[in-house]
mmCIF file of the N, C-alpha and C atoms, coordinates in Angstrom:
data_MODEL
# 
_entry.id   MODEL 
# 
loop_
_atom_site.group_PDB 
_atom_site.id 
_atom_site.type_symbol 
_atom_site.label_atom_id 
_atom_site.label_alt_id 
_atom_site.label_comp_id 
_atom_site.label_asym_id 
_atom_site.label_entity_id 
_atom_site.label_seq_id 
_atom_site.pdbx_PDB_ins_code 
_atom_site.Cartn_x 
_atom_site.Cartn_y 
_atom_site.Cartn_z 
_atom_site.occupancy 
_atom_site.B_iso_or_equiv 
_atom_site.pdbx_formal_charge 
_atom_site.auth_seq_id 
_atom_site.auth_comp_id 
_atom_site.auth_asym_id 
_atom_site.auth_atom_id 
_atom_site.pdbx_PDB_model_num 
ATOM 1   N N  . UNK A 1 1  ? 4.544   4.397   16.996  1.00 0.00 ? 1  UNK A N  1 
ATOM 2   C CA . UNK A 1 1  ? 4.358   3.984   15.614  1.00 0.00 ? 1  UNK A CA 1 
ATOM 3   C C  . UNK A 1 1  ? 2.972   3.381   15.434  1.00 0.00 ? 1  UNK A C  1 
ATOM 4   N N  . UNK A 1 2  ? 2.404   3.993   14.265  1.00 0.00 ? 2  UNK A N  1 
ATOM 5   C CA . UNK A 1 2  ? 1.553   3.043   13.605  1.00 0.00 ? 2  UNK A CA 1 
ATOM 6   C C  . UNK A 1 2  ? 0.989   1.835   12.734  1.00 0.00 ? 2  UNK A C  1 
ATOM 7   N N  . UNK A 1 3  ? 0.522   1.528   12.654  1.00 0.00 ? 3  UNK A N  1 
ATOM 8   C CA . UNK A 1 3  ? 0.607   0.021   12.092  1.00 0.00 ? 3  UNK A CA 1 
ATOM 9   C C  . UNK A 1 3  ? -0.740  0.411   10.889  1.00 0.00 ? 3  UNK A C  1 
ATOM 10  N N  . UNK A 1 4  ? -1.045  0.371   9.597   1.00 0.00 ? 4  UNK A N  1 
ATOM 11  C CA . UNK A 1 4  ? -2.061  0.002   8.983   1.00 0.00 ? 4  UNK A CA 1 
ATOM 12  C C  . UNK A 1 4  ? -2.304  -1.080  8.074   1.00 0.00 ? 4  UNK A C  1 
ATOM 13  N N  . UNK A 1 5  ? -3.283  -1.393  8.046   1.00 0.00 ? 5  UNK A N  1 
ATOM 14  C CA . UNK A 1 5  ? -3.313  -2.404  6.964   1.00 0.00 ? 5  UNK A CA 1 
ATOM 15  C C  . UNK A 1 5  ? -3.786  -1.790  5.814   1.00 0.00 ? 5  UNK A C  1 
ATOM 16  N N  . UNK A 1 6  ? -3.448  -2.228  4.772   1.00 0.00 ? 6  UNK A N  1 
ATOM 17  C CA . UNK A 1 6  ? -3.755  -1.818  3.438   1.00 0.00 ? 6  UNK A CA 1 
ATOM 18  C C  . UNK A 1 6  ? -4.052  -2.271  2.593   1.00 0.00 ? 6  UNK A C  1 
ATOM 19  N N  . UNK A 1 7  ? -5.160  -2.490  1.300   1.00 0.00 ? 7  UNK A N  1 
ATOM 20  C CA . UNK A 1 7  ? -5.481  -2.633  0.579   1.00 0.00 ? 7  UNK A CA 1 
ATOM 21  C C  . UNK A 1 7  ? -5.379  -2.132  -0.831  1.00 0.00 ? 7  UNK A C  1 
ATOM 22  N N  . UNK A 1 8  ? -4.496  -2.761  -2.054  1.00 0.00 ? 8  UNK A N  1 
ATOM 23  C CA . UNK A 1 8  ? -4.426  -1.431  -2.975  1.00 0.00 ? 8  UNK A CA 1 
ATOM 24  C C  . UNK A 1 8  ? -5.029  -2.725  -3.994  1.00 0.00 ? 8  UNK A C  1 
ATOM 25  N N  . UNK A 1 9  ? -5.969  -2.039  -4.933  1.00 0.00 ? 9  UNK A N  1 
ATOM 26  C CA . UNK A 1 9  ? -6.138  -3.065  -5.859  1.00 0.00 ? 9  UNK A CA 1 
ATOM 27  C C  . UNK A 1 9  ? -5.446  -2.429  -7.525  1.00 0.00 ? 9  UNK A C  1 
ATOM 28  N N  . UNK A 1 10 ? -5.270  -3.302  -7.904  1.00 0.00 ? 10 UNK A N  1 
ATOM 29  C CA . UNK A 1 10 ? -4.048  -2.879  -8.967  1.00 0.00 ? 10 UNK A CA 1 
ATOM 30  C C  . UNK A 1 10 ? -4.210  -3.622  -10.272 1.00 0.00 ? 10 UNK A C  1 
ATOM 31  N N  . UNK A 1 11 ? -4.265  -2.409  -11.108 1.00 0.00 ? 11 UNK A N  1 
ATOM 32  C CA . UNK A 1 11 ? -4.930  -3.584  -12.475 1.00 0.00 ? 11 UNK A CA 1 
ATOM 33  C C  . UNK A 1 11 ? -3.519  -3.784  -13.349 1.00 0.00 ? 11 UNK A C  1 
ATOM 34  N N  . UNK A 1 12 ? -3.262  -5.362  -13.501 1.00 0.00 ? 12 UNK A N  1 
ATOM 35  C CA . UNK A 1 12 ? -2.203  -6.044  -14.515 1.00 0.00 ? 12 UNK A CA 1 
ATOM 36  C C  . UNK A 1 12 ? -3.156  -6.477  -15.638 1.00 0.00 ? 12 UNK A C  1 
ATOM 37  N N  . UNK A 1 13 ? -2.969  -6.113  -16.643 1.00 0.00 ? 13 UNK A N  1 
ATOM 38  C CA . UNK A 1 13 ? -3.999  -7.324  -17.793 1.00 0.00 ? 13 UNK A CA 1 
ATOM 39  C C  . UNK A 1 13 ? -4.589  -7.018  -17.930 1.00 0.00 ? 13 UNK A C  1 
ATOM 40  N N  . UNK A 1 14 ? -5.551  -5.812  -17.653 1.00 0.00 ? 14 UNK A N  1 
ATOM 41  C CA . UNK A 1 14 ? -7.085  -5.693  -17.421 1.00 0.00 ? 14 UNK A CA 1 
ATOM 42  C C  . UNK A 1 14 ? -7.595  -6.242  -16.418 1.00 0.00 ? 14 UNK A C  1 
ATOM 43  N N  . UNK A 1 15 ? -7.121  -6.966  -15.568 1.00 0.00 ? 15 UNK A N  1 
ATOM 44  C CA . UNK A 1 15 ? -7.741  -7.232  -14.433 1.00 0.00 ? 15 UNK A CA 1 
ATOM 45  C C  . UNK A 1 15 ? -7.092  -6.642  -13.183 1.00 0.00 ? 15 UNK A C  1 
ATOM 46  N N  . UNK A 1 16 ? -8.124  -6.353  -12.142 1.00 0.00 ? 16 UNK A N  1 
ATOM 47  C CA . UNK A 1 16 ? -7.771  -5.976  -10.751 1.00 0.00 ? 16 UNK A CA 1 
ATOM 48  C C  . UNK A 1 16 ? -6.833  -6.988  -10.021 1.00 0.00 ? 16 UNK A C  1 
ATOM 49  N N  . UNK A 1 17 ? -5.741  -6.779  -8.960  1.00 0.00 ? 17 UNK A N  1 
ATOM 50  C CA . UNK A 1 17 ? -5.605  -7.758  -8.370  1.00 0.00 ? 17 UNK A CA 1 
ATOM 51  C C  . UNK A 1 17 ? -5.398  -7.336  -6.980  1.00 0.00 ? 17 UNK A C  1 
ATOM 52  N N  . UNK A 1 18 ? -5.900  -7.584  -5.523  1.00 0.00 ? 18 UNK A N  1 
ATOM 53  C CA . UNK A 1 18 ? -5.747  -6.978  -4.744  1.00 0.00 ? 18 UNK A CA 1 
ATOM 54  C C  . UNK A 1 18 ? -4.329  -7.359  -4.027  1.00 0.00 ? 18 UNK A C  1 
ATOM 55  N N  . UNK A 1 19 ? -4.187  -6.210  -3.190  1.00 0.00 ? 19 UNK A N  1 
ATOM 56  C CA . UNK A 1 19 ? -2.430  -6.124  -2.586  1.00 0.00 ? 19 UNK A CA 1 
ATOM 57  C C  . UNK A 1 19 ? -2.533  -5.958  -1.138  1.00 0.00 ? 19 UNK A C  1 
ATOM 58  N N  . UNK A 1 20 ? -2.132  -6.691  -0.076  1.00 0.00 ? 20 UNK A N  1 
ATOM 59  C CA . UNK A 1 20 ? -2.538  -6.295  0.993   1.00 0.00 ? 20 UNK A CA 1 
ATOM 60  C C  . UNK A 1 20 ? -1.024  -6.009  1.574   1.00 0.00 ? 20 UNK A C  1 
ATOM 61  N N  . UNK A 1 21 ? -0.788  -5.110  2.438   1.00 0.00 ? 21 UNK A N  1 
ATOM 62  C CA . UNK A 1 21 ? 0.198   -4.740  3.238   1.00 0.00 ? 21 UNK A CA 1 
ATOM 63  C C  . UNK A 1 21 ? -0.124  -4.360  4.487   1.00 0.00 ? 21 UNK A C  1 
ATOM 64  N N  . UNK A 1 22 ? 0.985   -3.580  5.713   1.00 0.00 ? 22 UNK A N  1 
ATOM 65  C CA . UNK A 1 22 ? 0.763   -2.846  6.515   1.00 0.00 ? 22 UNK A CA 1 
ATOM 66  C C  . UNK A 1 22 ? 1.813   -1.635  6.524   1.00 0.00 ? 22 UNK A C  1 
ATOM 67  N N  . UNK A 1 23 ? 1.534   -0.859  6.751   1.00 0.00 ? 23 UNK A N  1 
ATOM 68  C CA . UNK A 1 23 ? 2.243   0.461   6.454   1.00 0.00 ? 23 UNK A CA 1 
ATOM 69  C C  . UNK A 1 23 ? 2.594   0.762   8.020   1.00 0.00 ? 23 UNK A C  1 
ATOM 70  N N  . UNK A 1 24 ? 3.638   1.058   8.114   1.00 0.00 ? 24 UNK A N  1 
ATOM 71  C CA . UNK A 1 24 ? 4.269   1.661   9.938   1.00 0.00 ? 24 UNK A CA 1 
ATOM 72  C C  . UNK A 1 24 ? 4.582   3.217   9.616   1.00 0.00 ? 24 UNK A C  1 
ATOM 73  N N  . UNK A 1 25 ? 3.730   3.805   10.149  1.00 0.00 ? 25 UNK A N  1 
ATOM 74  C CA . UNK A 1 25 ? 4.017   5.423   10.025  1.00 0.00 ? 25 UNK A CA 1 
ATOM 75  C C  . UNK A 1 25 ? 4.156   6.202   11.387  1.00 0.00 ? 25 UNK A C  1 
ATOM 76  N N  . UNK A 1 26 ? 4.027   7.341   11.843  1.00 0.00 ? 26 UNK A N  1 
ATOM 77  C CA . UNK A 1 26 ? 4.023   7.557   13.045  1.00 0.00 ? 26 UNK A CA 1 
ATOM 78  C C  . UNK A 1 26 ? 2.892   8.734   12.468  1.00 0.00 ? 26 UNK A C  1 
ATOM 79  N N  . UNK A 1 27 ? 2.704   8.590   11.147  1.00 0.00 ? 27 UNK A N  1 
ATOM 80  C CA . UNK A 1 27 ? 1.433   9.861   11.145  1.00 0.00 ? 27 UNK A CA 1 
ATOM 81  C C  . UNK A 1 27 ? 0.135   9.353   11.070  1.00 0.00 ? 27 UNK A C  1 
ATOM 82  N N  . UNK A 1 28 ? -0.752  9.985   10.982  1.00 0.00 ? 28 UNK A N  1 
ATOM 83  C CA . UNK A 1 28 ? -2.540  9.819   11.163  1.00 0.00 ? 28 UNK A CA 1 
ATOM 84  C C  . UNK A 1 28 ? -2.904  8.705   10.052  1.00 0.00 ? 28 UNK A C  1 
ATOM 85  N N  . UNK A 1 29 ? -3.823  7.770   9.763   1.00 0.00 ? 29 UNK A N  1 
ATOM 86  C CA . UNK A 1 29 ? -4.683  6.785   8.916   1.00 0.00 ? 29 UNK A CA 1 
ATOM 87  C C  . UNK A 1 29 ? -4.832  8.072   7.878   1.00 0.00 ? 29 UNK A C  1 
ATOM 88  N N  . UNK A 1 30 ? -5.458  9.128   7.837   1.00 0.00 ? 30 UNK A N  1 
ATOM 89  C CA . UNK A 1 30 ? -6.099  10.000  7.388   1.00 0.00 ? 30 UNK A CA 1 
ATOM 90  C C  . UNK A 1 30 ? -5.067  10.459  6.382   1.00 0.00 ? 30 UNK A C  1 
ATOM 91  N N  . UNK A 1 31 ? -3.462  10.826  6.391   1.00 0.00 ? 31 UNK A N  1 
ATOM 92  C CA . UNK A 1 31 ? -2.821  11.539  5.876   1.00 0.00 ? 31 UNK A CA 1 
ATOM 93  C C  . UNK A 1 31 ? -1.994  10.447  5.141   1.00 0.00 ? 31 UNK A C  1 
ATOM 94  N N  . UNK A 1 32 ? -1.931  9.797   5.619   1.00 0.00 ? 32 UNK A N  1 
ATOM 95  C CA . UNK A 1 32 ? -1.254  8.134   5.035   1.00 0.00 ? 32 UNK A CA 1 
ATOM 96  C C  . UNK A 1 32 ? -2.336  7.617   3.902   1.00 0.00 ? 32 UNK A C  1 
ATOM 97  N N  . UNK A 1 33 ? -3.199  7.840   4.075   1.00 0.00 ? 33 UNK A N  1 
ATOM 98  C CA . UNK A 1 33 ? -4.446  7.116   3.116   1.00 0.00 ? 33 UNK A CA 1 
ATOM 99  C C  . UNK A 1 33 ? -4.333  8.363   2.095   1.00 0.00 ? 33 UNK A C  1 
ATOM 100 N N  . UNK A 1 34 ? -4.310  9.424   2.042   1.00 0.00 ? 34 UNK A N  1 
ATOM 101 C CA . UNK A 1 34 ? -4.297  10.617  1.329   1.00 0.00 ? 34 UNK A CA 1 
ATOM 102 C C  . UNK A 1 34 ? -2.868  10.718  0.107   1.00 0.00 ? 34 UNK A C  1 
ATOM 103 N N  . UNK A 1 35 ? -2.030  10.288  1.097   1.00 0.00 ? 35 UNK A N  1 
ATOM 104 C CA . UNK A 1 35 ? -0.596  10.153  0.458   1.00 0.00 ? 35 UNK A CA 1 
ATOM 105 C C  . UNK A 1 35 ? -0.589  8.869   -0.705  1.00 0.00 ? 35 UNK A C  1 
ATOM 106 N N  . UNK A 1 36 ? -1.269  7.821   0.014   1.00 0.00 ? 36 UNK A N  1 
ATOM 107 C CA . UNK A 1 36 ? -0.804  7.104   -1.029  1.00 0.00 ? 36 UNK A CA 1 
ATOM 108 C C  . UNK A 1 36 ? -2.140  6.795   -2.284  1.00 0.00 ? 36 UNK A C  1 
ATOM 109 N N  . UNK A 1 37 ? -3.132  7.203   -2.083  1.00 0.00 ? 37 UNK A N  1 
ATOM 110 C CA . UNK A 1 37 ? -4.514  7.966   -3.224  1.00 0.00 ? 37 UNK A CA 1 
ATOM 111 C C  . UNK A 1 37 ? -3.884  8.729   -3.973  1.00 0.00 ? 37 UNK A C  1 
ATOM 112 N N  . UNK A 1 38 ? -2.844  9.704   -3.808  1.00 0.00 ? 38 UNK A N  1 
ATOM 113 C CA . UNK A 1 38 ? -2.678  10.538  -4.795  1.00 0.00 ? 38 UNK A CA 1 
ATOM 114 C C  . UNK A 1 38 ? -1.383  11.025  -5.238  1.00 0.00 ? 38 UNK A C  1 
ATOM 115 N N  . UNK A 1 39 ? -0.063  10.180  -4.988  1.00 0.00 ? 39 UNK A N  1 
ATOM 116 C CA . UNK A 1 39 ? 1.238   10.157  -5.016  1.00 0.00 ? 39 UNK A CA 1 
ATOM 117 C C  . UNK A 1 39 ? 1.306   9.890   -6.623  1.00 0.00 ? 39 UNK A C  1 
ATOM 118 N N  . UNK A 1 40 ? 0.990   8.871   -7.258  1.00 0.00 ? 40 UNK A N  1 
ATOM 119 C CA . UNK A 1 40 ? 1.270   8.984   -8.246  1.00 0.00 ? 40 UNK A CA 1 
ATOM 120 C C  . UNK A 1 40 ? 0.815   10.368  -9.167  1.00 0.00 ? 40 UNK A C  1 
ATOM 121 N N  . UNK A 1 41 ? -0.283  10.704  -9.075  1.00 0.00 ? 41 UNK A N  1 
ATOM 122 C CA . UNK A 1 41 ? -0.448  12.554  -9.641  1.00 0.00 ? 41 UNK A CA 1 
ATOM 123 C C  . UNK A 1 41 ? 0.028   12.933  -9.190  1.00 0.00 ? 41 UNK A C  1 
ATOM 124 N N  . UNK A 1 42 ? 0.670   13.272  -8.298  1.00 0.00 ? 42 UNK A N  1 
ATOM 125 C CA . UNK A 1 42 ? 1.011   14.440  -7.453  1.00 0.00 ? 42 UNK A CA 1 
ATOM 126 C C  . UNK A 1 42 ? 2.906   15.105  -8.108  1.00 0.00 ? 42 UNK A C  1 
ATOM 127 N N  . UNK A 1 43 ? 2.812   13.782  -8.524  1.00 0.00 ? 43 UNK A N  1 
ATOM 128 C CA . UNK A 1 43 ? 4.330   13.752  -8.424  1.00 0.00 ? 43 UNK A CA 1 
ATOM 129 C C  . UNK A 1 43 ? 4.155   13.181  -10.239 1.00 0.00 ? 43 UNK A C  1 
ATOM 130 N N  . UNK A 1 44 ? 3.197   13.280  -10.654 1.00 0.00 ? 44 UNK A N  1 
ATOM 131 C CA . UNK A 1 44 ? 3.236   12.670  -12.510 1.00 0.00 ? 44 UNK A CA 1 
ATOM 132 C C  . UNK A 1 44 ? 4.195   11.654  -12.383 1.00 0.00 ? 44 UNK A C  1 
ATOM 133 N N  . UNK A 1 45 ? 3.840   10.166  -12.041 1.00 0.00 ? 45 UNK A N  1 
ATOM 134 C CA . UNK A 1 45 ? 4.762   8.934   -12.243 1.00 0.00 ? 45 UNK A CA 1 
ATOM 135 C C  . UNK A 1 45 ? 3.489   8.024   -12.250 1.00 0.00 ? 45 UNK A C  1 
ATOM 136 N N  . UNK A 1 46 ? 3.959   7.456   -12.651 1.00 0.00 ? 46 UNK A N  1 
ATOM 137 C CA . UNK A 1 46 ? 3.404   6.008   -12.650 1.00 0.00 ? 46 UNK A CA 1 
ATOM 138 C C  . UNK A 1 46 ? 4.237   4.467   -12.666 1.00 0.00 ? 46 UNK A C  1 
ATOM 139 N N  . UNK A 1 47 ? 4.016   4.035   -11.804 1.00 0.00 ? 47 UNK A N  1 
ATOM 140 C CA . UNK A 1 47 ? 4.818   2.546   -11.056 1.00 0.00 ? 47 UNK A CA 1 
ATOM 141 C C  . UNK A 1 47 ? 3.829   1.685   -11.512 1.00 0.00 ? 47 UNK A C  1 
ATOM 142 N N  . UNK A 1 48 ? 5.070   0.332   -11.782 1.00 0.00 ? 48 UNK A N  1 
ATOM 143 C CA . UNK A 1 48 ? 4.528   -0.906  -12.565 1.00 0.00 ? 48 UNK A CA 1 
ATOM 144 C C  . UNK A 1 48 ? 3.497   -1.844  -11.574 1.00 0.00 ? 48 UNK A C  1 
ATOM 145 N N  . UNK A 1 49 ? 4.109   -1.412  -10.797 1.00 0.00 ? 49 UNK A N  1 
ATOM 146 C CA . UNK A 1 49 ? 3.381   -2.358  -9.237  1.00 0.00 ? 49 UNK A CA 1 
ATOM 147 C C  . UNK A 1 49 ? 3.211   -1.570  -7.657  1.00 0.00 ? 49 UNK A C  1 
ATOM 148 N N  . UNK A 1 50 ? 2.543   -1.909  -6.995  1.00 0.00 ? 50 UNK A N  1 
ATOM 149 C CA . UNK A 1 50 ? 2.005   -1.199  -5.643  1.00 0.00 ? 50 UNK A CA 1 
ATOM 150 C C  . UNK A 1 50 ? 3.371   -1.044  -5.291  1.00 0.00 ? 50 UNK A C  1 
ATOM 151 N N  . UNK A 1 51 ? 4.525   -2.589  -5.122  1.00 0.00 ? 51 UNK A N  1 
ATOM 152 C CA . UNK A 1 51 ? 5.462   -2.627  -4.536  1.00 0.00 ? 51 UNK A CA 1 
ATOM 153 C C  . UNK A 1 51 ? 6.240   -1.402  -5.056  1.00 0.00 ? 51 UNK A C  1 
ATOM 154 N N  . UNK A 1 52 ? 6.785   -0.828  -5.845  1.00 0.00 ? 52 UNK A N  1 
ATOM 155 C CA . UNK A 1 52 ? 7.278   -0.260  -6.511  1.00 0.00 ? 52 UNK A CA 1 
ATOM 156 C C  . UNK A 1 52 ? 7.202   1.765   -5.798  1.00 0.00 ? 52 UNK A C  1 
ATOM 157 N N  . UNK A 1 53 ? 5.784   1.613   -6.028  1.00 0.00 ? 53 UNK A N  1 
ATOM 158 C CA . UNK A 1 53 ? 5.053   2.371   -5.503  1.00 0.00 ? 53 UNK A CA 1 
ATOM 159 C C  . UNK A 1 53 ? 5.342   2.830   -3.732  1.00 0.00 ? 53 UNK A C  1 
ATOM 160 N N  . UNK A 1 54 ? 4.939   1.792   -3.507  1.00 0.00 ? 54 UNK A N  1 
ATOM 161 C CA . UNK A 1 54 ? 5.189   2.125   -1.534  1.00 0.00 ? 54 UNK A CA 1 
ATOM 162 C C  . UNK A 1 54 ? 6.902   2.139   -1.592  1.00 0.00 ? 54 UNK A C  1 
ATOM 163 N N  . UNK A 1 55 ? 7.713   1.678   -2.193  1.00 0.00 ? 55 UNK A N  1 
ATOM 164 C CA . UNK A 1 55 ? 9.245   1.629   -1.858  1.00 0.00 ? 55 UNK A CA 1 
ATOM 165 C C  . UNK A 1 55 ? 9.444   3.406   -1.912  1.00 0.00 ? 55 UNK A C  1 
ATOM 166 N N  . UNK A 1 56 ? 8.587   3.793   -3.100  1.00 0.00 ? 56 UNK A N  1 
ATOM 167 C CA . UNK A 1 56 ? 8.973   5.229   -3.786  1.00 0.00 ? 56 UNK A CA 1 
ATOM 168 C C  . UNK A 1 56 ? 8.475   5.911   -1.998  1.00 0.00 ? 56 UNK A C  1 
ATOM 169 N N  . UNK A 1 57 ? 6.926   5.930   -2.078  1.00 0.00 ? 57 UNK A N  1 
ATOM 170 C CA . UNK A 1 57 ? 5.917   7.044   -0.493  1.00 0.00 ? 57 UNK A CA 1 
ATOM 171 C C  . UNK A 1 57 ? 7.017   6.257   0.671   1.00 0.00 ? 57 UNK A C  1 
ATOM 172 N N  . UNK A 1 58 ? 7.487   5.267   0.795   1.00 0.00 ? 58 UNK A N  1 
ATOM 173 C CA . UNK A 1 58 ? 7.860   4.737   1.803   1.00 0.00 ? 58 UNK A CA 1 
ATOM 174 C C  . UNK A 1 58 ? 9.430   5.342   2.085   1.00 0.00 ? 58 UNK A C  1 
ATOM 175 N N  . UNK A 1 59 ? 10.337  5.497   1.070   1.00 0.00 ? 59 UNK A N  1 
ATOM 176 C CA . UNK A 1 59 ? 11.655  6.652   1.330   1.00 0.00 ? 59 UNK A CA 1 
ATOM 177 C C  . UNK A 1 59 ? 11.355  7.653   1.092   1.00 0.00 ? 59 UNK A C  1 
ATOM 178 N N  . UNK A 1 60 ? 10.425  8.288   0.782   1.00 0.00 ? 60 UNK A N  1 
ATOM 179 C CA . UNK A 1 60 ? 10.085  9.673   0.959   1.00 0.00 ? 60 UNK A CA 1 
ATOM 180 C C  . UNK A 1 60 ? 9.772   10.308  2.182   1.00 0.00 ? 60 UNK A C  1 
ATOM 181 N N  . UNK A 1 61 ? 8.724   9.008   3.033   1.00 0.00 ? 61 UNK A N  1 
ATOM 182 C CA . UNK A 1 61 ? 7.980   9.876   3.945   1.00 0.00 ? 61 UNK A CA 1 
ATOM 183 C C  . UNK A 1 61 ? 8.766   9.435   5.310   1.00 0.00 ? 61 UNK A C  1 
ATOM 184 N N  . UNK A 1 62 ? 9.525   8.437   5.142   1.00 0.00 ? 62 UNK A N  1 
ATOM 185 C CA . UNK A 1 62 ? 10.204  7.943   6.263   1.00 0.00 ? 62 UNK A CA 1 
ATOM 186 C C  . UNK A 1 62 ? 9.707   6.572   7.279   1.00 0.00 ? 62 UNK A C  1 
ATOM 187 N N  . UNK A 1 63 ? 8.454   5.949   6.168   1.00 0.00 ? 63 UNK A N  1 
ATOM 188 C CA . UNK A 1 63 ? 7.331   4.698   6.473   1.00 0.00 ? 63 UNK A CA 1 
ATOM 189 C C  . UNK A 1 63 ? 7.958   3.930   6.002   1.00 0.00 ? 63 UNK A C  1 
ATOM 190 N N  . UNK A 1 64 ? 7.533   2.738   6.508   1.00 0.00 ? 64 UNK A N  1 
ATOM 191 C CA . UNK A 1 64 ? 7.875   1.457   6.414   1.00 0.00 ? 64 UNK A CA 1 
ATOM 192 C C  . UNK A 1 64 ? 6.553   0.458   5.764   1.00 0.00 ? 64 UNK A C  1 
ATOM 193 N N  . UNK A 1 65 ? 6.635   -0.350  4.763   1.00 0.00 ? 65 UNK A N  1 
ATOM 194 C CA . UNK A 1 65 ? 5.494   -1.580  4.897   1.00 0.00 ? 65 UNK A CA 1 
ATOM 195 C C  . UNK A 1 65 ? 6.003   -3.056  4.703   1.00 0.00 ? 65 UNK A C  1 
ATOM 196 N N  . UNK A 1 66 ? 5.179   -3.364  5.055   1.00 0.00 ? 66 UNK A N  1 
ATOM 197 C CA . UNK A 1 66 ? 5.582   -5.156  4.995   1.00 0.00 ? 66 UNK A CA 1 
ATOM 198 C C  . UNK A 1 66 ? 4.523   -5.808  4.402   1.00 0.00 ? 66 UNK A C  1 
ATOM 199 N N  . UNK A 1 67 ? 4.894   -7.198  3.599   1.00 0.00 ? 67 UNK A N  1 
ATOM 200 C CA . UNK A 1 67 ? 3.651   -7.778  2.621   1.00 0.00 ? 67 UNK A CA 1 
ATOM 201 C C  . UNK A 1 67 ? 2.869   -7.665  4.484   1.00 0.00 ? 67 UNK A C  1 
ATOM 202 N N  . UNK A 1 68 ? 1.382   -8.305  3.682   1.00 0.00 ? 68 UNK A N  1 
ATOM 203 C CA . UNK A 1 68 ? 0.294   -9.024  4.960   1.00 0.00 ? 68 UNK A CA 1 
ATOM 204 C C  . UNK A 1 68 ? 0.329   -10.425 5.058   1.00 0.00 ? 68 UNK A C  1 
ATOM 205 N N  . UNK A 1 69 ? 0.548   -10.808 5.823   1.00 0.00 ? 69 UNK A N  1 
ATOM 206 C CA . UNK A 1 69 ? 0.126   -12.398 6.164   1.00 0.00 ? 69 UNK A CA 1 
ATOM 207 C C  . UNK A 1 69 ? -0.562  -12.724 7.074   1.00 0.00 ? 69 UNK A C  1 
ATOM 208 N N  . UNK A 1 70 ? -1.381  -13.430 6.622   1.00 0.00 ? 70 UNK A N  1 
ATOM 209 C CA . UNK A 1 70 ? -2.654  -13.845 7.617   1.00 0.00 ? 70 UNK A CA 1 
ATOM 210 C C  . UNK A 1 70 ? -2.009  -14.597 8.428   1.00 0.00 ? 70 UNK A C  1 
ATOM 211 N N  . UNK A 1 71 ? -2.416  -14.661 9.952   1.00 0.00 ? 71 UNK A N  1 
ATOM 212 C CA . UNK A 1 71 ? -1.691  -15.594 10.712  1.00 0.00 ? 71 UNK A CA 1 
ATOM 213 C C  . UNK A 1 71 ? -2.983  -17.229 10.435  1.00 0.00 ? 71 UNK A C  1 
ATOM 214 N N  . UNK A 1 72 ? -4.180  -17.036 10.409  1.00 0.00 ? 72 UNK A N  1 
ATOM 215 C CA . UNK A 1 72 ? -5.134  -17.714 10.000  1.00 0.00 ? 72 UNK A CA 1 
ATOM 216 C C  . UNK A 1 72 ? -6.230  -17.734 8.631   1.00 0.00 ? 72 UNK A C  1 
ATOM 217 N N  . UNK A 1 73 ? -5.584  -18.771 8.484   1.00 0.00 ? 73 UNK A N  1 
ATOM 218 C CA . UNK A 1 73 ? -6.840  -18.584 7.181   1.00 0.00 ? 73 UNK A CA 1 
ATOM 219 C C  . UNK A 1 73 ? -7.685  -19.976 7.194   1.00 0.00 ? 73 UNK A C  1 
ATOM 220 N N  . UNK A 1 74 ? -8.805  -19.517 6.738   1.00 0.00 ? 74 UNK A N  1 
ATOM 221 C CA . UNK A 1 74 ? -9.489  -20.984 6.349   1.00 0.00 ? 74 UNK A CA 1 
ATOM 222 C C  . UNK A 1 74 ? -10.753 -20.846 5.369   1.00 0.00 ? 74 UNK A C  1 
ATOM 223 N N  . UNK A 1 75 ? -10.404 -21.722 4.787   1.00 0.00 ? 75 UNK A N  1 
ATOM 224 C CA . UNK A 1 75 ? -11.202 -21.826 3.475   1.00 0.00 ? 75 UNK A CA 1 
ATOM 225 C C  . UNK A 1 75 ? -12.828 -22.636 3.702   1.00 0.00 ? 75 UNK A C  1 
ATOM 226 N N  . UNK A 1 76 ? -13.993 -21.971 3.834   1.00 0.00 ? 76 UNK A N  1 
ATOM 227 C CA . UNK A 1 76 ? -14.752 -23.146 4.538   1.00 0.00 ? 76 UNK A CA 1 
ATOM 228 C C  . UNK A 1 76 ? -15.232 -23.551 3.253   1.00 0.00 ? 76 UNK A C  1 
ATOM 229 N N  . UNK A 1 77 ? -16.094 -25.529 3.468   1.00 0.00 ? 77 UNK A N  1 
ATOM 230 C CA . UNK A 1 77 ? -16.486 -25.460 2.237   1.00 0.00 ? 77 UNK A CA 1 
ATOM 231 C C  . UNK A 1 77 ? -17.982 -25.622 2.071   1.00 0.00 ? 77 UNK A C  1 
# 
């Protein structure tokens, strides 16, 4: 299995908001990044939220994701 991290930025409001996850696939970065760029055309839908979104590519393709959590963070000042 693979592990990616992910980035989707997602506009609510007019504004962007970024989404971080990791996606567990057993297929390539390359075809996983492809899938989820163009799932919503592909398939004419549109989802309210990323979450929404990966639940849909994620029982389709047989992937898994989980939010991201930093194990460290620090804010310097």
């Amino acid at each position: 299995m693979n592990k990616y991290s992910l980035n989707i930025k997602w506009k609510f409001n007019e504004e962007f908001e970024s989404w971080n996850m990791i996606i567990i696939s057993d297929d390539s970065k390359e075809h996983v990044t492809e899938v989820i760029k163009n799932y919503q055309k592909t398939n004419n839908v549109e989802f309210e939220s990323p979450v929404d979104l990966m639940d849909a590519i994620c029982d389709e393709h047989g992937w898994q994701w989980e939010d991201f959590y930093y194990d460290i963070e620090i804010v310097s000042d």
